[in-house]
N, C-alpha and C positions, 0 to 999 in steps of 0.2 A: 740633850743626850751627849753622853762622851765619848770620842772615838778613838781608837787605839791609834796608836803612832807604828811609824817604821820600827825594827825589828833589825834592821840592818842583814836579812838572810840575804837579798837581795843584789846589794852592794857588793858586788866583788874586785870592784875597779882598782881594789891599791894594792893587786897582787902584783907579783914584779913584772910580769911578761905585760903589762897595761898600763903600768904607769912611768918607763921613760920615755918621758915624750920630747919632739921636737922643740912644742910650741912651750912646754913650760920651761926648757933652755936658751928660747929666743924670744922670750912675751916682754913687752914693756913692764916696767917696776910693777907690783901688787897694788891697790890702793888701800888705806890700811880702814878694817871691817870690824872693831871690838867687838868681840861678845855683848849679846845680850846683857843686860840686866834691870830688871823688874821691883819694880810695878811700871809699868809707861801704858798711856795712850795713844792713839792713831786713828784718824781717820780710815785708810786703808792696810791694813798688812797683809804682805806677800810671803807667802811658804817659798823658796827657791829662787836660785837668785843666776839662772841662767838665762839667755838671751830672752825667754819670755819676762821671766819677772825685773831682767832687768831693763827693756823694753818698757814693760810698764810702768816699773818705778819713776823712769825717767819720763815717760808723758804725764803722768800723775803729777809730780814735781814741778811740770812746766807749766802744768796748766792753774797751780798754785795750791793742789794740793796733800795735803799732809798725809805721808807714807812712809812705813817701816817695812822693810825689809829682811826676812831669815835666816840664814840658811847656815844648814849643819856643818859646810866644813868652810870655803869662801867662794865670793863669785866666777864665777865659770870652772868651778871644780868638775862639774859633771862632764856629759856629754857636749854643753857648750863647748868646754875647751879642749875639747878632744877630736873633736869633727875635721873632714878635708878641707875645712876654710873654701869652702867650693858656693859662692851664693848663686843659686843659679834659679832661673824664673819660674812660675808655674808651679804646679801639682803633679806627684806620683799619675793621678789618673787626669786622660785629657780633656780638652774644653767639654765636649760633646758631651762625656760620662756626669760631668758636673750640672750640665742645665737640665740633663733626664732628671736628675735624680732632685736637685731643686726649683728646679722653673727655670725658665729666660730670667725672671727680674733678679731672684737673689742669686740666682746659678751664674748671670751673667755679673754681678759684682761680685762675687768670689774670684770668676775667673779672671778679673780687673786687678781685683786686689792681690793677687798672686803673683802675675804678670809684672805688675811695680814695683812687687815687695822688695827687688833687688834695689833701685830707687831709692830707695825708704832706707836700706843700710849706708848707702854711698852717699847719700845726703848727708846722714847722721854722722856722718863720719866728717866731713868737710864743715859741717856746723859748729859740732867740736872738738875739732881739729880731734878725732882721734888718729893715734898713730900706729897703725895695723895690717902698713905693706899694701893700704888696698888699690886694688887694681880693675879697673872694667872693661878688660879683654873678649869675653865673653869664654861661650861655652858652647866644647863642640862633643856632640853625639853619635859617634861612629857608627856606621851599618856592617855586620857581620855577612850579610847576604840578600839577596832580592827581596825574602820575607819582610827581613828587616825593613829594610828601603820603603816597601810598603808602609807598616808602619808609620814611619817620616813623612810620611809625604802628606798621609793622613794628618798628623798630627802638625805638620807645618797649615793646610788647611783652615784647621778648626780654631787655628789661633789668630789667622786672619781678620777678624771682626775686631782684634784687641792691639794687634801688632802687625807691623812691619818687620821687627827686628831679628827676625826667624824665619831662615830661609836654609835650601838644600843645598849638599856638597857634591861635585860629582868624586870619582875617586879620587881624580889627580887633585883634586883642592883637598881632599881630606889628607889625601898621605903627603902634601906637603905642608899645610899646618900641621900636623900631627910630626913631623919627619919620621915616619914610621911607613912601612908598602903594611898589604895585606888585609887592609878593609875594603867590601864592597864600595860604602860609598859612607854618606854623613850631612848633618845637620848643624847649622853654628845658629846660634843664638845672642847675640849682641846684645842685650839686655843683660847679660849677667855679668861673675868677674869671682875674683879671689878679697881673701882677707888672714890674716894672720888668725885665729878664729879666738885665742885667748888673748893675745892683746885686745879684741875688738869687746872681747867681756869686759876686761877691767879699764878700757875705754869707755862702755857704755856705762859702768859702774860709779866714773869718775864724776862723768856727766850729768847723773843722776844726783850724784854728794854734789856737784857745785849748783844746783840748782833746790838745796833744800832738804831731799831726800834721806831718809837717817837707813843704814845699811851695816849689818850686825853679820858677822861669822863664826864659826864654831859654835852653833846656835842650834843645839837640834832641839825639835819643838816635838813634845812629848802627849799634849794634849791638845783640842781642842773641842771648846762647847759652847753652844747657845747661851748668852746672857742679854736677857731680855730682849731687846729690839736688835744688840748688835752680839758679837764674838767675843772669847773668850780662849787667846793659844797664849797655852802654859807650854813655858822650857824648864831650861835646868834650875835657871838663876833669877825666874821671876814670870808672871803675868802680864802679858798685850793686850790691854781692850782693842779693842776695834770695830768701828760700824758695818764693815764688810771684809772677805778675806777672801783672796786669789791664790791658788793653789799651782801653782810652777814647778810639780817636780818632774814631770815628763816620765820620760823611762826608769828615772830614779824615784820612782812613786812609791813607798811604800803603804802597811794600812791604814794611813791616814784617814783615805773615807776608800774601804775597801773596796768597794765598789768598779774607783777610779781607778785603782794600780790593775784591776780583774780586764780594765777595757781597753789596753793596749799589751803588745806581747813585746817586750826589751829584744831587739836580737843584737849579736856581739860585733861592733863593726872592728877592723886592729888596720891599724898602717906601720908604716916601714919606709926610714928615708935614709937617702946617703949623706955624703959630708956634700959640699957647695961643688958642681960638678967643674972637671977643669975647661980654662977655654975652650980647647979644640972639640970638648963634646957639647958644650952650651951651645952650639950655630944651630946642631942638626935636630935637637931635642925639641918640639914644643917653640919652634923659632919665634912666633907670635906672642907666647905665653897666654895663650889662652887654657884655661880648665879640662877635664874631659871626663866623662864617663858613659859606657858603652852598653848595649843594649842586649845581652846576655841576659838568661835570667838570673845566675850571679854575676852582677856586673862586677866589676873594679873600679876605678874612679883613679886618675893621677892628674898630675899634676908638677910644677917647679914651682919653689916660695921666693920670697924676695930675692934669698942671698944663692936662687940659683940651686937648691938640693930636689933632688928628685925626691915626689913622695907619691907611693902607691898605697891602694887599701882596699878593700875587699872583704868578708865577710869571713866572723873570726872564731873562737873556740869558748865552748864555756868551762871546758877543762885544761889545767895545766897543763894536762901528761900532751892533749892536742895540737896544744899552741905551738911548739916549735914546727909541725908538720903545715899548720896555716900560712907561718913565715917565709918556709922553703918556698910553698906555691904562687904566693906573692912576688918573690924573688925571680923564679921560673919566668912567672906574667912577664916582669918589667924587663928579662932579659930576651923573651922571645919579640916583644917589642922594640924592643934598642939595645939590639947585640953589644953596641958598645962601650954597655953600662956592665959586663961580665967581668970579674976581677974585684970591682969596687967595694967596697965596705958600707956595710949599713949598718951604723951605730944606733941608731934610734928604730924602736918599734913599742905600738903602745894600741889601746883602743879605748870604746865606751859603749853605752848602749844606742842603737837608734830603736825610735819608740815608735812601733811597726800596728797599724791597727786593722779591722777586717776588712773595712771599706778603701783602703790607699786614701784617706781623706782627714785633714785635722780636723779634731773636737775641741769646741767649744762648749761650755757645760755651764747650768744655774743650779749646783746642785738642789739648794736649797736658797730661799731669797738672802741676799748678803751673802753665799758661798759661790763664788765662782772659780774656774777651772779652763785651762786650753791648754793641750798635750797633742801627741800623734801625728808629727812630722814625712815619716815614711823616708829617712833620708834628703828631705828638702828644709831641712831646720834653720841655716842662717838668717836666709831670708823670711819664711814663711815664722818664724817662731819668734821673730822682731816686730814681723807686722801682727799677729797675735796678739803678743803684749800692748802695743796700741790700741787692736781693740777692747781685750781688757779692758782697759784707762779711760776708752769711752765709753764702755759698759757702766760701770759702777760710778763714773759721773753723771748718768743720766738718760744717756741715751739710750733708745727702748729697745729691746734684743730684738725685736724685726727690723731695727733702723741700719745694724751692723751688717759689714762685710761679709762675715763668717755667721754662719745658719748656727743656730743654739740647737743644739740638740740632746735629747736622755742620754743617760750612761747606761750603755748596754755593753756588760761582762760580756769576756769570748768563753762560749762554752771550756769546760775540760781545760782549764785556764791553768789547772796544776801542772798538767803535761808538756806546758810549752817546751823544754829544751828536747825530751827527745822527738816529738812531732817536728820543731824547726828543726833538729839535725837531719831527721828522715827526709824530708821537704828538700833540704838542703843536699844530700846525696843524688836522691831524684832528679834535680835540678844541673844537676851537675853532669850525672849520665848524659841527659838531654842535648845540652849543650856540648858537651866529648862528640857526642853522634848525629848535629845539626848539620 
C-alpha cells in the first residue's frame, strides 16, 4: 500500500523567531550530505537523520551493515540540533512508574538503559573523538518547596537499585551550585552533563560516513511502499530499495504512516542565550557547570556552553504574534535568577519541537514487519534518543523485540489529535496559574 508523505503544515521551524540559533553559529563544520539520487539499494534505510537515525546509522555501520540514510533538509536540522544540549539520565516518568506498567524484567532494563543512556553519548563521543564541548558535570534539579523535595527524595529512592550517582541537595548546596538563593532545596545527578547538541549531530553523522554509512540530505522522501519481502522510499530524484526501513522523524513526523505523527503531540520548546559572560559574572553563575532544570510544571532548563553564554529555555509559542511575549518571560526567569545578568544582550533566541507523548514514555514501534520506528522523548532526547537509535540497529539486525531494552509497543493516536495547539496552550496557561499560586 502507499502512504502519503509530509505535507510540510507541520514544519514551522524556519520562521525567523526559531531559527537563530546559537548552536548553528558555534557547531563544528557541516559534514557534506548530497542529495539522493536513484535508483540505489540498501540493506536498511532510515527516514530522519537526528540523533535517532543517526545513532542508528552509526551502529548499523559498525556492525558492518549497509545503511542509507534521509533526510529532507541535513542532519540535525530538527529538533536534534536545536535542543539544551542538556544529556541528562532517566525518563520523564520515575523508576517505579516504569516497572508497573512493564514488569520488574523489562521495566527494570528500561530503567538500566536510561540510566546509562548518558554513558552511551560520552563514550561516543571519546570513541570518535567528536568535538562538541562535552562535558559530565552532571545535572541538578532544584526544589521549589517541600512538595517538591518530596518528590526528590522519592525519586532519589527508586533509582537506588540502578544508581549511586543521584543523590539530594540541601539548600545551601543547591544555591551554591546553582550561585542562585531562593530554592527550597535539590537534587544532582552525576551521571549526566552537557554537549553542544548540533556539533554532537554532525559528530555522530561524521562517524557514521567514516564507518561505511551513506547519508543523503535535502532528501525528502515522498513515498513509501511494500515491495515484496522488503521497501520501497520514493524521493524526488529516485527510488531506495530496502529490506527494512526505520522511521526517525520524531516531532518532525509528518503522514508518513499517519498513524505515527497522530501518536505524539510536537510541543514548542525556544531558548535564548547571551554573548560569552564577562569574567566577573562567570565565578558566581553555575560555578560547577553543571546543567539544570527545575521542577515546575513549566519548567525552564539553563545552563552555560563551552564559551561561557548563558542559555535559558522554556516552553514556547506556536504563533509569531506570541513569541516575543515567550522571550521577555524567559528573560524575566533568567534575571529573577541572576540579577546580574540585567542589562546583557541576548542575541540569539530560537526553538523546535519536543515530541511530548500520553504516557511521558519513548515508543518503540514494528509498525509493520521490516517497518520500524522510535519517537517520544518528553524532553530527555540527547541521551534517550542515541540510545534508541542503538536499539533500532539491534532490532532489525536480529535481535527479537522481547530481547530489547525499550518494550515494542502499538501506535496508539491521541485522541482529538487535530486540537493539539490549542489544548497545549490551554494546559499551558493552566499550568502556569498553578505554579504563579504554588
Amino acid at each position: 500500500m502507499e502512504l502519503p508523505m509530509p505535507d510540510g503544515s507541520l514544519i514551522e521551524s524556519e520562521r525567523p523567531s526559531l531559527s537563530r540559533s546559537l548552536w548553528t553559529d558555534t557547531a563544528t563544520p557541516r559534514p557534506e550530505t548530497p542529495p539522493f539520487t536513484g535508483p540505489d539499494e540498501t540493506d536498511v534505510a532510515i527516514v530522519g537523520g537526528g540523533f535517532t537515525g543517526l545513532s542508528a546509522a552509526l551502529h548499523l555501520a559498525e556492525a558492518g551493515r549497509a545503511v542509507t540514510l534521509l533526510d529532507s533538509h541535513h542532519p540535525g536540522w530538527g529538533a536534534s540540533g536545536r535542543n539544551g544540549g542538556q544529556v541528562i539520565a532517566g525518563l520523564k516518568e520515575d523508576p517505579e512508574v516504569v516497572l508497573r506498567r512493564f514488569g520488574a524484567a523489562l521495566g527494570g532494563r528500561l530503567n538500566r538503559l536510561s540510566g546509562e543512556a548518558p554513558g552511551l553519548v560520552f563514550d561516543l563521543c571519546a570513541r570518535f573523538g567528536i568535538d562538541c564541548g562535552a562535558s559530565r558535570t552532571g545535572w541538578i534539579q532544584p526544589a521549589q518547596d517541600a512538595a517538591a523535595r518530596k518528590v526528590q527524595e522519592a525519586r532519589v529512592r527508586q533509582w537506588q537499585p540502578w544508581s549511586e550517582e543521584i543523590s539530594l541537595l540541601s539548600a545551601r548546596e543547591t544555591a551554591d551550585l546553582l550561585g542562585a538563593e531562593g530554592y527550597h532545596s535539590g537534587l544532582i545527578d552525576r551521571r549526566s552533563g552537557a554537549v553542544q547538541p548540533l556539533s554532537y549531530a554532525f559528530g555522530l553523522a561524521r562517524a557514521a560516513l567514516s564507518l561505511g554509512a551513506v547519508l543523503h540530505g535535502s532528501t525528502e522522501v515522498t513515498g513509501l511502499a511494500r515491495d515484496g519481502a522488503g521497501w520501497r522510499v520514493t524521493t524526488a530524484r529516485g527510488v531506495l530499495k530496502a529490506r527494512c526501513v526505520i522511521l526517525a522523524t520524531n516531532g518532525y513526523s509528518g503522514p508518513v504512516q499517519d498513524r505515527l505523527r497522530r501518536s505524539v503531540v510536537p510541543v514548542v520548546s525556544t531558548q535564548i542565550a547571551t554573548h560569552p559572560l564577562p569574567a566577573n559574572l562567570r565565578g558566581n553563575i553555575l560555578p560547577e557547570g553543571q546543567v539544570v532544570s527545575d521542577l515546575y510544571r513549566l519548567l525552564v532548563y539553563y545552563r552555560l556552553d563551552a564559551q561561557n553564554r548563558f542559555v535559558i529555555g522554556g516552553r514556547g509559542a506556536y504563533s509569531e504574534a506570541q513569541m516575543p511575549g515567550r522571550l521577555e518571560t524567559l528573560k524575566r526567569k533568567a534575571v529573577a535568577l541572576y540579577p546580574q545578568l540585567a542589562g546583557l544582550d541576548w542575541p540569539y533566541h530560537w526553538g523546535g519541537y519536543v515530541a511530548m507523548t500520553r504516557d511521558h514514555l519513548p515508543h518503540l514501534h514494528e509498525i509493520e514487519p521490516g517497518l520500524h520506528a522510535g519517537l517520544g522523548y518528553n524532553g530527555r532526547g540527547v541521551a534517550m534518543a542515541t540510545a534508541m537509535g542503538r536499539e533500532l540497529a539491534r532490532r532489525v539486525s536480529g535481535t527479537p523485540a522481547n530481547a530489547l531494552d525499550v518494550p515494542t509497543t502499538a501506535v496508539t493516536p491521541i485522541p482529538f489529535h487535530m486540537l493539539r495547539k490549542p489544548i497545549v496552550t490551554a494546559l499551558a496557561t493552566w499550568y502556569a496559574l498553578r505554579d504563579r499560586f504554588a
